[in-house]
ZAVO-733883 format. One record per residue (C-alpha): x, y, z negated. Coordinates in steps of 0.5 Angstrom, whole numbers, padded with zeros to 4 digits, always signed. Layout:
N
XYZ ...
//
This chain:
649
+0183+0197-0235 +0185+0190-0234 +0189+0188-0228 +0182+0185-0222 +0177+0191-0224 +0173+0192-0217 +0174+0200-0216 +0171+0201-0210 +0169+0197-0203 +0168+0201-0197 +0160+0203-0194 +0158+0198-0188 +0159+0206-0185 +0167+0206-0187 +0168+0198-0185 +0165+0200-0178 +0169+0207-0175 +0176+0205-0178 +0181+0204-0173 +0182+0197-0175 +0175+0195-0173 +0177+0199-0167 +0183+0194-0167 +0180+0188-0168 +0173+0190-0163 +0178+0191-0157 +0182+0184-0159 +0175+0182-0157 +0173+0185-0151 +0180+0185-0148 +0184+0178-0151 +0178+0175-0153 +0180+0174-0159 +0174+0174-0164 +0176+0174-0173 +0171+0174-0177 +0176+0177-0183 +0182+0180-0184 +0185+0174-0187 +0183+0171-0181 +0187+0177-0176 +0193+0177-0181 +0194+0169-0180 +0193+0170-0173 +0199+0176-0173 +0204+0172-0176 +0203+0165-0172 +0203+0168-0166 +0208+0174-0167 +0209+0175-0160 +0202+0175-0158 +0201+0180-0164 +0206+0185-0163 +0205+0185-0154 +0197+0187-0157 +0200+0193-0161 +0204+0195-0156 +0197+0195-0151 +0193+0198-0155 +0198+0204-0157 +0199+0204-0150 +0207+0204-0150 +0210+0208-0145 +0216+0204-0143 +0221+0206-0136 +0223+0199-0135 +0218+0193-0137 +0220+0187-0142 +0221+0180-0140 +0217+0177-0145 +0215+0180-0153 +0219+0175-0157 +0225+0172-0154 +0228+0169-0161 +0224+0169-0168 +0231+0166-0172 +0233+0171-0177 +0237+0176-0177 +0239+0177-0169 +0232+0177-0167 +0231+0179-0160 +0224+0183-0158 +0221+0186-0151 +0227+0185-0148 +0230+0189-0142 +0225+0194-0144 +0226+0202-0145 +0223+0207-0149 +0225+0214-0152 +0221+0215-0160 +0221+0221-0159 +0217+0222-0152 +0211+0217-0156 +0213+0223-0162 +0211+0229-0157 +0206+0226-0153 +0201+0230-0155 +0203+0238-0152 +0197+0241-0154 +0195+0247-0158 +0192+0243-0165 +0197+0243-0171 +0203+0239-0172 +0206+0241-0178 +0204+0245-0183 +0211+0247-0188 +0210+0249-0195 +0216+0251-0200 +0215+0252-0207 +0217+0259-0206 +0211+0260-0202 +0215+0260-0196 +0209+0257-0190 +0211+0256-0182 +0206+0252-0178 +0208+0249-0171 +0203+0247-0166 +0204+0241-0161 +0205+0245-0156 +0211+0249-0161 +0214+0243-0163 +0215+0241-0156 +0218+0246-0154 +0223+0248-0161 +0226+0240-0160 +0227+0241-0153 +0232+0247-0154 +0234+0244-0161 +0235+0238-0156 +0239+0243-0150 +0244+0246-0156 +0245+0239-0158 +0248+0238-0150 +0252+0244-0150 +0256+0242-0156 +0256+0235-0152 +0252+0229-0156 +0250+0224-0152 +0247+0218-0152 +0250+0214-0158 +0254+0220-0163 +0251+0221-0170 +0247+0226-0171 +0248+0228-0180 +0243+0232-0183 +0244+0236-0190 +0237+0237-0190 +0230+0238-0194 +0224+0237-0191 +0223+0243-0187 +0221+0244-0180 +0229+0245-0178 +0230+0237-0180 +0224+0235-0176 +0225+0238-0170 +0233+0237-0170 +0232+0229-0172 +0226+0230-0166 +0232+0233-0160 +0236+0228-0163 +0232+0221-0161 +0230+0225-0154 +0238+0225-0152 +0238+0217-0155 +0243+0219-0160 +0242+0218-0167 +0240+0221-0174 +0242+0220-0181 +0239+0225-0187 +0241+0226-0194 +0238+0231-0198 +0241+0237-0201 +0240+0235-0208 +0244+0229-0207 +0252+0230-0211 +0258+0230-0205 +0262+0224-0207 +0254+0220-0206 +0253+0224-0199 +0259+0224-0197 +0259+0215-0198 +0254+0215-0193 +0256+0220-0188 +0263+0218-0188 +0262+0210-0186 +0258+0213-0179 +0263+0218-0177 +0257+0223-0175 +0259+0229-0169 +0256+0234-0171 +0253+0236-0178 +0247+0240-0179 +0246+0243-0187 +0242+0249-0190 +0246+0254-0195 +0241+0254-0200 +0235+0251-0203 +0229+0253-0207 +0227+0248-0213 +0224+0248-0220 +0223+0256-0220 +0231+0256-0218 +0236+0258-0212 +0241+0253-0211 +0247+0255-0206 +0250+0249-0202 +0254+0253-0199 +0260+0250-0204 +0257+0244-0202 +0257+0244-0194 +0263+0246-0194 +0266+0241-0198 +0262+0236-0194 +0265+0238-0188 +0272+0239-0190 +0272+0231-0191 +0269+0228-0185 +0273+0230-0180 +0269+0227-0175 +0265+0233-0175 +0267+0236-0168 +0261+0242-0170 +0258+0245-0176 +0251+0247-0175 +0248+0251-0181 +0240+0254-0182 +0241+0260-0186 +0236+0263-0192 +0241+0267-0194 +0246+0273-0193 +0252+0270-0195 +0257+0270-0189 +0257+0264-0186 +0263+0259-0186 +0268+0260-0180 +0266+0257-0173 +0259+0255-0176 +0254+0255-0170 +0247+0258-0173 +0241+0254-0172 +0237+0259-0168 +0244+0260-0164 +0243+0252-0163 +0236+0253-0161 +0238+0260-0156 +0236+0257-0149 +0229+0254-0147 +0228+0247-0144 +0224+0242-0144 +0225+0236-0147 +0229+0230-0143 +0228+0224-0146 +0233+0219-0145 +0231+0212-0143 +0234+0206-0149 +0233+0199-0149 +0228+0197-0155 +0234+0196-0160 +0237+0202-0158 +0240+0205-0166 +0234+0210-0168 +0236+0213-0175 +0241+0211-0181 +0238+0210-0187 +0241+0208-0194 +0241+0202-0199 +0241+0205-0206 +0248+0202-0206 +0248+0196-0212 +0254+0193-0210 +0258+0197-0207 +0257+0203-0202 +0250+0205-0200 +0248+0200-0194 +0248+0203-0187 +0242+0201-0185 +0241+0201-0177 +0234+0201-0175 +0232+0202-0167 +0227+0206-0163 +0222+0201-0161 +0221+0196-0167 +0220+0203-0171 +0216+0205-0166 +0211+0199-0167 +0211+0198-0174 +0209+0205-0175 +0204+0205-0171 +0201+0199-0173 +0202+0200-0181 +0200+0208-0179 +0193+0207-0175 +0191+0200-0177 +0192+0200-0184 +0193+0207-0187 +0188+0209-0183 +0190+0215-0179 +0188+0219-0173 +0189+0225-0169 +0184+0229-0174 +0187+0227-0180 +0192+0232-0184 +0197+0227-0187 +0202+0229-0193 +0207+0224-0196 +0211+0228-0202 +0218+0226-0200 +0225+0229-0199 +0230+0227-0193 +0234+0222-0197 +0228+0218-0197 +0225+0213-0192 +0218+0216-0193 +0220+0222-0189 +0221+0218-0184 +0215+0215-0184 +0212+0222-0186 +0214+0224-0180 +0211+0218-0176 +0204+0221-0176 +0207+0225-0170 +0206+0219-0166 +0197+0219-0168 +0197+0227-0166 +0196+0228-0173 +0198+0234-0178 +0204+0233-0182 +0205+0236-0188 +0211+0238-0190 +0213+0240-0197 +0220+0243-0200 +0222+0244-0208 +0220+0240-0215 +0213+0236-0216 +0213+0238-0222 +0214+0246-0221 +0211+0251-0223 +0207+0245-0226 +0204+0238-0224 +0197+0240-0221 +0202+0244-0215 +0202+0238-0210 +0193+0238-0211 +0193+0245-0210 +0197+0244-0205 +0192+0238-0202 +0185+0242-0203 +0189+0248-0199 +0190+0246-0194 +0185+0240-0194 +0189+0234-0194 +0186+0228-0191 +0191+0223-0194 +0196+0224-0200 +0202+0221-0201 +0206+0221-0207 +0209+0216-0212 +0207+0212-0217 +0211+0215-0223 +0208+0222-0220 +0200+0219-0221 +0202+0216-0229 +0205+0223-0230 +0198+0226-0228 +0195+0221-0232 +0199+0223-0238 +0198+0231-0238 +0191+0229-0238 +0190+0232-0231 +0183+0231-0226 +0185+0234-0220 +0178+0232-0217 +0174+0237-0222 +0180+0243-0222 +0181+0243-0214 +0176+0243-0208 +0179+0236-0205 +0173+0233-0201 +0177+0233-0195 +0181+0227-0198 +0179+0220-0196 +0185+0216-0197 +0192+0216-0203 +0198+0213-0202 +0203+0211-0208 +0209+0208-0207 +0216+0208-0210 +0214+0203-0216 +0208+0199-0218 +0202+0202-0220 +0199+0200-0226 +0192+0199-0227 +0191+0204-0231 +0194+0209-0225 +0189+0205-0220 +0183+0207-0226 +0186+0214-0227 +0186+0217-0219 +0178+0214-0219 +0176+0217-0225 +0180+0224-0224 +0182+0224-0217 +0175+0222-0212 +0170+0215-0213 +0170+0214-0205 +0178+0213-0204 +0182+0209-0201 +0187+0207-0205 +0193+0205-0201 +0199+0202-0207 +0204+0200-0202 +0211+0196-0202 +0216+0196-0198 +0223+0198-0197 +0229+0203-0193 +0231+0196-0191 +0224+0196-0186 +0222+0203-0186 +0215+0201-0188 +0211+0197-0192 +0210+0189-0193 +0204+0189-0197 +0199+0195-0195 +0192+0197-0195 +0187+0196-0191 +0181+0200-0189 +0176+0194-0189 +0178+0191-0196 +0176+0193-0202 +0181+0195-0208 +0182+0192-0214 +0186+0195-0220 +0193+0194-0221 +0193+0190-0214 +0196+0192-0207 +0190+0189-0202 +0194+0185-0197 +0200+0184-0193 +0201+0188-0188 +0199+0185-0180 +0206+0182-0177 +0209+0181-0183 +0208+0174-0187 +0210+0175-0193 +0210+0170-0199 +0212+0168-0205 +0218+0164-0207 +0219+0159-0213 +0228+0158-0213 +0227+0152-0208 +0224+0156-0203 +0217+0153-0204 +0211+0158-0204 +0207+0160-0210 +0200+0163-0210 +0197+0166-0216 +0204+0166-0219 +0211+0170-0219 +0216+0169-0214 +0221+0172-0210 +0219+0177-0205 +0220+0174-0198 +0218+0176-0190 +0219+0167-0188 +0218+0171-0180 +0222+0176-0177 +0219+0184-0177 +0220+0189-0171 +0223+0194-0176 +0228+0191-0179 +0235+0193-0179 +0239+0191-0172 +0245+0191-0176 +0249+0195-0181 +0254+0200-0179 +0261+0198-0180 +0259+0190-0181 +0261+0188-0174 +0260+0180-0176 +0254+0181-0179 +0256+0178-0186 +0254+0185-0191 +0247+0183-0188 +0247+0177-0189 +0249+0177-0196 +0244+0182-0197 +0238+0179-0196 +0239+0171-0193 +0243+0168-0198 +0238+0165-0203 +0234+0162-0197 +0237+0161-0191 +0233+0164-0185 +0229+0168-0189 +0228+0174-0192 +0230+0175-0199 +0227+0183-0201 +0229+0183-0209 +0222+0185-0211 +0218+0180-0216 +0211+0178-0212 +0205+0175-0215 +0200+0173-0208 +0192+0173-0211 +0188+0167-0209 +0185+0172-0205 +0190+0174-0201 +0191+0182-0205 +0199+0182-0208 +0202+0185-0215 +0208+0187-0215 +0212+0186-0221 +0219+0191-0220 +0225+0189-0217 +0229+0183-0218 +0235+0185-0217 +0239+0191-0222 +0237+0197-0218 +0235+0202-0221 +0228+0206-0220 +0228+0213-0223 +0221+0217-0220 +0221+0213-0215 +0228+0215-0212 +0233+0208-0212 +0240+0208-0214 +0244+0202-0214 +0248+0201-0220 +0255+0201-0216 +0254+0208-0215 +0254+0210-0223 +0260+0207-0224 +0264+0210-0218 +0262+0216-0222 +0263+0215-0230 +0268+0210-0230 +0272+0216-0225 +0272+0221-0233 +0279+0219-0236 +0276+0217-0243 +0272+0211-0240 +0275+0205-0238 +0268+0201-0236 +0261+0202-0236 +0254+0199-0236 +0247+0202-0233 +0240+0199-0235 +0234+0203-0232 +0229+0200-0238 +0223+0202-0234 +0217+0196-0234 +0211+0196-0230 +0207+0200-0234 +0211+0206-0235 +0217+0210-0234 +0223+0207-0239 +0229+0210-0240 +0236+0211-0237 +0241+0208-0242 +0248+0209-0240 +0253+0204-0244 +0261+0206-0244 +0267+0203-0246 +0272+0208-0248 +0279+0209-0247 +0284+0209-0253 +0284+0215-0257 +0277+0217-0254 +0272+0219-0259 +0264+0219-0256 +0262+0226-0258 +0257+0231-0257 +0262+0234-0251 +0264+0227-0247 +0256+0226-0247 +0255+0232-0245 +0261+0232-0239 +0259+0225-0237 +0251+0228-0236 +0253+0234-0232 +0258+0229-0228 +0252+0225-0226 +0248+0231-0224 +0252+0234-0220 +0255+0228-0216 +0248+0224-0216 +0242+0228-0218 +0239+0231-0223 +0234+0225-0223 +0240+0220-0226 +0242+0223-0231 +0241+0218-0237 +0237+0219-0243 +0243+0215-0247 +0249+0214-0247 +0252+0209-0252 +0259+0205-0254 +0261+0199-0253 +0266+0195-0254 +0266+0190-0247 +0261+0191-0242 +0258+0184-0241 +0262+0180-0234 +0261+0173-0231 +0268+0170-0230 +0267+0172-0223 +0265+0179-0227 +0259+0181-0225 +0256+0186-0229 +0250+0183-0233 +0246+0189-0232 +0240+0185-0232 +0240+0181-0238 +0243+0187-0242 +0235+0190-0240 +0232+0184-0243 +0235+0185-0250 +0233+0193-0250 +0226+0190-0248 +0226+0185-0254 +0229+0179-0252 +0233+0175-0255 +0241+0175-0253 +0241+0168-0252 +0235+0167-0248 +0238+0174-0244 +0245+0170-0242 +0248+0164-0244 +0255+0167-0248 +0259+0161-0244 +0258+0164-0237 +0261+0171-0240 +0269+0172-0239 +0268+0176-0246 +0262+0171-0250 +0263+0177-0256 +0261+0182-0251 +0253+0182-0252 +0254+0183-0259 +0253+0190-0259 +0247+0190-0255 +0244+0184-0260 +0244+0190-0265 +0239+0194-0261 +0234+0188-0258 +0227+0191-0257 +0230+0198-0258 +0227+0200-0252 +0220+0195-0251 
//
């Protein structure tokens, strides 16, 4: 399948009843606004970003308790102001639908289901939001969860944002040292954590793990446990359903528009995880928007994302709360008792759109499934992937197997953002290894090095305008310097995402992988910085290298490169101890494929490790072409990584 293959086009029918052609219809009638196409809207979204973002907030028709002076006080990135002197809740927009339609809908893989309508859901978060009172969070304090995606998660994280405090997951799969690097920078007040967890046909205790957790984060007035089991709970833990004893409506505590909502995580490349602050009402937008416009959901759609709390897509999932639909939520493996588990999962509970990732499509396209023709999936009209760019053999794979008549909406974005920057589009047609537009709002280009934008050719991803949902701040960066750093040193004022980006003369994107050294397994990020914190912590290894040789067509492997300690040998033990390490402390999902030793890990004269140039030479380029010697503290050190060049193409 060649990358450009037309694959679908939406009917004339289609075009008409999404909500996009809503959208533009009554920029029609109420602003006056006509556009004849989607590039036209889009230009229009990004030249008048005030006017744009005002438009979004009418039409969803934002409750706000105070008005706003104006959209957009000031465009210049970071420190972006927006509606200022306005104030919302999330939650009140989460919870405006209090009817009896179903809300979320919970499987585990140990076929454990709950159901809560609207109506059950408003009234779980206000007593969850009523424990959280009594144990005296306010407006402000930090709320840490030990969660997986359960309805326990979505309700805490629901009574959290109505009291205006703020939320931050991890998921129990993560190791403590990975967990406790971020819920130790923002010293959350009460943690919230589960005792055990169904995966891969396995319970797994977290009693040890919570435990733990608690001992080392003193600011932790309260522990707050939901139990799946009849362990003894540890001393002084407030129950979930004791939390949750008193009934009372949910109050929703009027914020101003930057006012902190969640706190996600950067996968930590170059140093601790990114404690990445987004607020109530730039999400509140950018979910609408990316939700409704361009995925296309509505109050009568089932929506489901394969997620775990640790991820942004959990809260994106989340969001679908705010267009009245159901969300689907699901805890255990993808992959357990087999690949087809989440099909079956869409064709019982007549899933509307499906959510996965890319890696997850190309493994069903190597275990030769056809979801399509096994499972009842005509309920299905839209198929989310993410995580990793979807080759064009993936987009071909999903029509021929999946369904003909899908939206097949490959999208990319970040934990930075909360959302997609280039996205789907109900109005456009879908083009095989190709993401059909950039989002509304967002002006997306591709950078050569000098900061010129290229079309038709691979760049740097970069937003040149502000977006909402960006973050406010980083926690603990008081003068802003980490965020600077992070995404403005390359070209001053404008956003530097770090992924490779091609933009088609006809507006579609390919994304090429990142193009930094974060390494991407099955979709979950995990900075480099956090591996070494953990290896290079056994006695026996002084350094270490980590290189994801993953490429654009498939799943590459996970090397890992060690420098051994005088008299250390690297045996069959040392290999098996470093993998259980990396499991326990990170997660099963980063253990590496192979580990080899080296005489010296590759540095600067700065010494920063090359992990980038070293994945070149295991995909087959040259080391002199990988790296100049001259910039290298050790010029011998890529020797060894000579000898396996191509080792891994």
């Amino acid at each position: 399948m060649n990358e450009g293959t037309l694959l679908w086009q939406p009917t004339a029918e289609q075009r008409e009843r999404c909500r996009m052609a809503q959208y533009l219809e009554w920029l029609r009638v109420k602003k006056g606004l006509a556009f004849a196409s989607y590039d036209e809207l889009w230009k229009w979204s990004v030249a008048e970003l005030g006017p744009f973002w005002e438009s979004i907030w009418e039409y969803f028709g934002v409750c706000s308790h105070s008005p706003y002076t104006t959209p957009l006080v000031d465009r210049t990135m970071p420190g972006t102001r927006w509606f200022e002197g306005a104030t919302l809740n999330y939650a009140e927009h989460a919870l405006s639908r209090r009817d009896d339609h179903l809300a979320v809908l919970y499987r585990s893989e140990d076929g454990t289901e709950r159901k809560l309508t609207y109506a059950e859901l408003f009234a779980e978060v206000g007593r969850a939001a009523e424990g959280l009172r009594r144990l005296g969070v306010g407006c402000g304090d930090r709320i840490a969860a030990f969660l997986p995606n359960c309805p326990e998660a979505l309700v805490a994280f629901l009574a959290t944002a109505s009291l205006g405090a703020t939320w931050s997951s991890c998921s129990p799969e993560f190791g403590i040292p990975a967990v406790l690097d971020r819920f130790r920078q923002i010293e959350p007040r009460v943690l919230i954590a589960i005792d055990h967890t169904p995966y891969q046909g396995k319970i797994h205790d977290r009693l040890p793990t919570v435990a733990a957790l608690r001992a080392a984060l003193p600011t932790v007035q309260q522990l707050v446990l939901v139990r799946r089991s009849n362990a003894p709970a540890p001393p002084g833990t407030v129950a979930w359903p004791e939390l949750c004893s008193h009934a009372a409506e949910p109050r929703f505590e009027p914020v101003p528009f930057s006012h902190p909502l969640w706190i996600l995580y950067s996968s930590g490349t170059t140093g601790l995880p990114k404690a990445i602050v987004q607020g109530h009402g730039g999400i509140l937008l950018e979910h609408y928007k990316t939700l409704a416009l361009h995925t296309d959901l509505g109050p009568d759609d089932r929506f489901f994302w394969f997620t775990t709390t640790g991820w942004m897509m959990w809260n994106f999932l989340v969001s679908g709360l705010l267009l009245g639909s159901t969300v689907l939520l699901y805890e255990g493996s993808p992959a357990h008792p087999d690949l087809d588990v989440l099909w079956r999962l869409a064709a019982d509970t007549r899933t509307t759109y499906f959510g996965t990732s890319a890696p997850f499509l190309m493994s069903c396209r190597k275990a030769g499934l056809s979801p399509g023709a096994a499972h009842d999936l005509s309920a299905l009209r839209g198929i989310g992937s993410t995580g990793a760019p979807l080759p064009p053999e993936g987009f071909a794979w999903v029509y021929e197997n999946v369904g003909r008549d899908l939206l097949l909406g490959s999208v990319s974005g970040g934990t930075d953002v909360c959302t997609g920057f280039v996205v789907s589009c109900p109005l456009l047609p879908v083009f095989a290894g190709e993401i059909q537009c950039r989002g509304l709002g967002a002006k997306v280009e591709s950078f050569d090095p000098d900061g010129h934008p290229l079309v038709g050719e691979v760049g740097e991803l970069v937003l040149s305008e502000p977006l909402p949902s960006m973050p406010l701040l980083f926690w603990n960066d008081p003068e802003g310097r980490r965020l600077h750093e992070s995404y403005f040193d390359m070209y001053p004022g404008v956003w530097r995402h770090g992924d490779w980006l091609k933009i088609t003369p006809r507006g579609s994107c390919v994304v090429y992988g990142r193009s930094d050294s974060t390494l991407n397994r099955d979709g979950v990020r995990m900075g480099t910085s956090e591996f070494y914190r953990i290896v290079e912590d056994i006695p026996e290894i002084a350094d270490s290298l980590v290189v994801d040789t993953g490429s654009l067509l498939r799943e590459g492997r996970l090397w890992l490169f060690v420098v051994l300690r005088a008299g250390a040998g690297l045996g069959d033990e040392l290999r098996a101890r470093v993998r259980r390490t990396l499991r326990a402390a990170i997660s099963p999902r980063h253990v590496p494929d192979e580990i080899r030793a080296v005489p010296s890990v590759p540095r600067t004269l700065s010494g920063k490790k090359l992990e980038i140039p070293v994945k070149k030479i295991l995909m087959g380029t040259s080391p002199e072409k990988a790296a100049s010697r001259d910039t290298l503290a050790d010029p011998s050190s890529l020797d060894a990584f000579a000898e396996l060049r191509g080792a891994d193409a």
